[in-house]
N, C-alpha and C positions, 0 to 999 in steps of 0.2 A: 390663642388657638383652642379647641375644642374636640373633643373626640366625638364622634358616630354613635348614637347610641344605638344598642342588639334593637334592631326590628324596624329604626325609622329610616324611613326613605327606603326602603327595602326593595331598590331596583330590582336586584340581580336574582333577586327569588320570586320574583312577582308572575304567575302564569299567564300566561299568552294563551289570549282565544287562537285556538286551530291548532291541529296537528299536522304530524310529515303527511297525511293522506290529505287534508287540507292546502298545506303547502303547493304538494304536488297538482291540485289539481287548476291552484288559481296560475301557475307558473301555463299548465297545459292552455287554459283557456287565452291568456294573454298571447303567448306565442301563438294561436290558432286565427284567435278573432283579431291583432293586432292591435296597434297604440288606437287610434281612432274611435273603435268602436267598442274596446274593451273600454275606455276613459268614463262611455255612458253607463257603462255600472256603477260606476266613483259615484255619481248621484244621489241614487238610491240609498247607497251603502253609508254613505256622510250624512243622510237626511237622518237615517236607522241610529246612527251613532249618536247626533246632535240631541235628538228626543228620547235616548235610553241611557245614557253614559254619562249619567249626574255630576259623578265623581269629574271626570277628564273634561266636562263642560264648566262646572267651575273651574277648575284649574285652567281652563285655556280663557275663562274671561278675568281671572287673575290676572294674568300675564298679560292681555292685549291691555286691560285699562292701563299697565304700568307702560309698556311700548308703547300705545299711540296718544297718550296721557289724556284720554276722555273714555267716557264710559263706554264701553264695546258695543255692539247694535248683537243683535241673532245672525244677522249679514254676516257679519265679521265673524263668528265664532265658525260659522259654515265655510268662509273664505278659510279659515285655521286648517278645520278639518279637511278642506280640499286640495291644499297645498299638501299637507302629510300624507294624505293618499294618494297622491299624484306622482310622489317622490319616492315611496314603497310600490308603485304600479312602475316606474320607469326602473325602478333597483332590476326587475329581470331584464329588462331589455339590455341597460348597459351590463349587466354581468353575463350576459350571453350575446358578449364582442358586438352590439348593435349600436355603436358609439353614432353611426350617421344618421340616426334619425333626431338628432337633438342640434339646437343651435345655442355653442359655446365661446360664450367672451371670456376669455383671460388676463385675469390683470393679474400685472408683475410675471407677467410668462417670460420676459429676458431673463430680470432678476434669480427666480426660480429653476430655469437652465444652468445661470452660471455657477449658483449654489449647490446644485444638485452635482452639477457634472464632476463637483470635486471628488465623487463617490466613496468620501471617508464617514459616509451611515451618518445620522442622527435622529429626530424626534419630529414627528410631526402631530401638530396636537390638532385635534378636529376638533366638535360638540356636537348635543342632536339639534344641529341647526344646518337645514337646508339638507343637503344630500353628499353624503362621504360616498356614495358607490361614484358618482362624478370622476368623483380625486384617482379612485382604483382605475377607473377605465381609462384615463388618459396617463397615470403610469403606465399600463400597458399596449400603450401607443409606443413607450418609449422603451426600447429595450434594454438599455443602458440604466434603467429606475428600476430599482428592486425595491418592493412595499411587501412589509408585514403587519400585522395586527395584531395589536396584544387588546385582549380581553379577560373578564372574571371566567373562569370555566363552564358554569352552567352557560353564562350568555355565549361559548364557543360554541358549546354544544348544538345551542338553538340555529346559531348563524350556520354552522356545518351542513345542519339539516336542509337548509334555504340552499345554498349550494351546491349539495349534493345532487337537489332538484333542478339546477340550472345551469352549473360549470364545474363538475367535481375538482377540477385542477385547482380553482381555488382554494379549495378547504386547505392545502398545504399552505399556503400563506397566514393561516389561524394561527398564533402563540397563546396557548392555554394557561392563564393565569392560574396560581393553585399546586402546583404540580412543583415536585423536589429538583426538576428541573428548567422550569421554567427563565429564571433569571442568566441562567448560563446560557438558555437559550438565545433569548434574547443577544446578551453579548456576542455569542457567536455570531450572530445575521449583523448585528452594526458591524463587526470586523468585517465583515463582506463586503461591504458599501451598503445594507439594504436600511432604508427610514421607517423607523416601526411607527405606526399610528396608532392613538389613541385619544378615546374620543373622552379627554379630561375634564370636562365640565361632573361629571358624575366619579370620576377617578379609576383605580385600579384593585380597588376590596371591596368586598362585599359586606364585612364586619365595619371593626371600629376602626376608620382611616381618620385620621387628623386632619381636621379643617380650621379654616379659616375663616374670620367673618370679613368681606368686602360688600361697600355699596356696591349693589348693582340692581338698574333702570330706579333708579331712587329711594330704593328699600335695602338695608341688609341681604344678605344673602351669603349661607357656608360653600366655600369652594374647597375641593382636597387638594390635600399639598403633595397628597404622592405620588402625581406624575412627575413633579417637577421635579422632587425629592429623588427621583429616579436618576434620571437626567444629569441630572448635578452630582449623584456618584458615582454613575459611566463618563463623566465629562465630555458629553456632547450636546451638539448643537441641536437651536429646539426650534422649528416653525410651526406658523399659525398658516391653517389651509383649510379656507371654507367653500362650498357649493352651495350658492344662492338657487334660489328655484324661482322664476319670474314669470312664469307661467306660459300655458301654449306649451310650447319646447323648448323654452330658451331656460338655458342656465349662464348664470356669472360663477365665476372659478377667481377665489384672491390668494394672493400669495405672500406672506410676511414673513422675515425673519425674527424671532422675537428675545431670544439669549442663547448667546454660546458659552457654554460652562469651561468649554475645553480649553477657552484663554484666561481662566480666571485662577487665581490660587486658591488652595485648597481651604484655604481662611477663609475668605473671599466667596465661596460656592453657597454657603451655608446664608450667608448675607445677605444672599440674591433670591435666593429659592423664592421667597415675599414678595420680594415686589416684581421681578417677573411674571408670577401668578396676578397680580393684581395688571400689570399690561395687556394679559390676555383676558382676565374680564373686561377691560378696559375697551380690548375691541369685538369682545362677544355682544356687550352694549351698543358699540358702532353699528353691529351688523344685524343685531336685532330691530335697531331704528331703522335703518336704509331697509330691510324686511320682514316686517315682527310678524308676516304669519307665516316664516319658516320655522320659528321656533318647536322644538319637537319633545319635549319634555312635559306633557299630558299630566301633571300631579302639582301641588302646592311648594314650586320651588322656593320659597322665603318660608316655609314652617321652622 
């Protein structure tokens, strides 16, 4: 394992083109002009990106050459970028309760009822791949599913701001990583029944989280251990829950179980943390093959 070094990969501090008056205003025009005609912006906007965005245009032909194992076309890098916009353009629709205008398959939907319904809380791990507001909206079909979010703090802050502009109810669902209370928090929402999500591919620090190296789409690559790490000393259980994006309006929803720490000994936990981690890149790989331009990590993931 390896530690994080101060400054690389430096997600969670990294600035976001746009501000709340920004925010607010592409939230206004999408609710105004609707799915349809607001999607003809995404054109413009993806051409704008593709010929100015050096940095995130390599990085996405990084990544397609390793998912579709030939060299990426300019097609393809625009296919990337237009699936990522498509899936931040539908984020207001489904988090301002507009779940009908999307056509959604579910796989493992029994599975994921019956598991869920035991309502004794655990872990659901997402990644930036494909679209986690999916997963939120159709908890909120269910009343009986209680979802919270755990994030770095700065990234709550940003996410706050987005929903403050679209569903303010949300933002109580945010667990701000950071904070002298945070992990107590946490526990208390699992003792509720409610599955905290985290989108573990990038982890839960911003500093120096402890990684790991796994193959992953044929190259190396560090993954953190501290979601799992988490997990396994709350002793709960952890699924894998991704939102495919298939374009037009269809989304696929998969549902995995992926370890339950809570049947495990406490020997035993410590054992697991690995190669559980390495299961779920295992199927972050599945599901970047079945659809590598959901992939939503825009920088040099194998650095």
């Amino acid at each position: 394992m390896s530690q994080r070094r101060a400054g690389e990969r430096d997600w969670a501090t990294r600035r976001e083109r746009g501000a709340a008056v920004t925010i607010k205003l592409i939230v206004w025009i999408a609710l105004r002009l609707r799915r349809p005609a607001t999607r003809l912006l995404l054109y413009p906007i993806c051409l704008y990106f593709l010929a100015f965005s050096k940095d995130s245009r390599a990085a996405s032909r990084g990544y397609l050459r390793r998912a579709l194992n030939r060299e990426p076309q300019l097609t393809d890098c625009f296919r990337h970028y237009f699936a990522f916009a498509s899936c931040v353009l539908d984020r207001v629709y489904l988090l301002n309760d507009q779940i009908g205008l999307f056509d959604i398959v579910i796989e493992g939907e029994e599975l994921a009822k019956t598991e869920l319904a035991r309502g004794t809380g655990g872990f659901l791990f997402g990644a930036h791949l494909g679209s986690f507001e999916i997963l939120r909206a159709l908890a909120h079909r269910q009343p009986d599913i209680k979802l919270s979010l755990l994030m770095y703090e700065e990234n709550a802050r940003k996410i706050n701001s987005v929903l403050n502009a679209i569903n303010p109810a949300l933002a109580l669902e945010v667990i701000a990583l950071g904070r002298t209370d945070s992990m107590l928090t946490v526990e208390q929402r699992l003792d509720q029944g409610h599955l905290i999500g985290i989108l573990a591919d990038r982890g839960i620090s911003p500093g120096a989280e402890e990684e790991t190296e796994i193959e992953f789409l044929g190259e190396p690559a560090r993954f953190p251990v501290g979601p799992f790490r988490l997990a396994a000393v709350l002793r709960r259980r952890v699924f894998i829950m991704v939102g495919l994006y298939r374009g037009g309006r269809r989304y696929e929803v998969h549902f995995e179980p992926l370890v339950d720490f809570s049947d495990l000994p406490r020997a035993a936990q410590r054992e697991e943390i690995v190669p559980a981690l390495r299961r779920y890149v295992d199927r972050l790989e599945y599901y970047c093959r079945s659809a590598p331009y959901n992939w939503f990590n825009f920088y040099d993931f194998w650095r």
